[in-house]
C-alpha positions in Angstrom: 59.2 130.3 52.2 59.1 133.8 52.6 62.3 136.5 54.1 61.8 139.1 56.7 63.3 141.3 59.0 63.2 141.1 62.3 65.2 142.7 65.4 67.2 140.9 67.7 67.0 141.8 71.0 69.1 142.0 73.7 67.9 138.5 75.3 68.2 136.7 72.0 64.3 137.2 71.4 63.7 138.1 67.2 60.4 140.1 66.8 59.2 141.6 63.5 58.1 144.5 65.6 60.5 147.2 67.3 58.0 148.1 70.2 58.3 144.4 71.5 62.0 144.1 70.6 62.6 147.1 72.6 60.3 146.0 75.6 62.7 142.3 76.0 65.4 144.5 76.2 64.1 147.1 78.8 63.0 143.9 80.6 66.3 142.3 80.3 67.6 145.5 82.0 65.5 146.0 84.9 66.7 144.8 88.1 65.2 141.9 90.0 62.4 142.1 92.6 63.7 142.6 96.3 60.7 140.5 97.2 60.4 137.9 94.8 64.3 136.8 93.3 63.0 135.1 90.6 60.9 138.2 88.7 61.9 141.3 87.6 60.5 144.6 88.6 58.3 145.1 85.9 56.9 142.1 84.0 57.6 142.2 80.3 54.1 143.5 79.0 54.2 146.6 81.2 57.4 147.1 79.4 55.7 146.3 76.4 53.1 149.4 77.5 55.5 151.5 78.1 57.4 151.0 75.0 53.9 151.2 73.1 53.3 155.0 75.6 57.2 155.8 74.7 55.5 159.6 73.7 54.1 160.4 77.1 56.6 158.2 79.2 59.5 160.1 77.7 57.4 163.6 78.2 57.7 162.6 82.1 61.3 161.5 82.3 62.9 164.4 80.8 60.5 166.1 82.9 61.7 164.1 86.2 65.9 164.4 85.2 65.2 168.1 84.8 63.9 168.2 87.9 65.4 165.8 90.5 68.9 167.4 90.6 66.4 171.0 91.7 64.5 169.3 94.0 65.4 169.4 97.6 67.2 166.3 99.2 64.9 164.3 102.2 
């Protein structure tokens, strides 16, 4: 038998690795689909790319919340 250390995430999911930790819990998050009530927005391995692209998504969003209170309301 061996110990390790995992993360617990916030659907109950342990994972030895943070990214996937992290992408159950962004999935747990999201909202469900308007068009299909039983999914989610997002499936949970394009949270899983996202968490693994954290560098350049994050480059964008600060980007976008800099932004979106500047740009003009349609």
């Amino acid at each position: 038998m061996r110990r390790v250390e995992v993360y617990k995430s916030d659907d109950g999911n342990l994972e030895e690795k943070l990214d996937r930790a992290k992408a159950h819990d962004l999935h747990k998050a999201l909202p469900k689909c308007s068009a299909n009530p039983n999914a989610k927005v997002l499936d949970w391995i394009a949270c899983l790319y996202i968490m693994e692209n954290a560098e350049i998504v994050m480059q964008h969003l600060s980007e976008f919340l800099e932004l979106k209170d500047t740009a003009p309301k349609r």
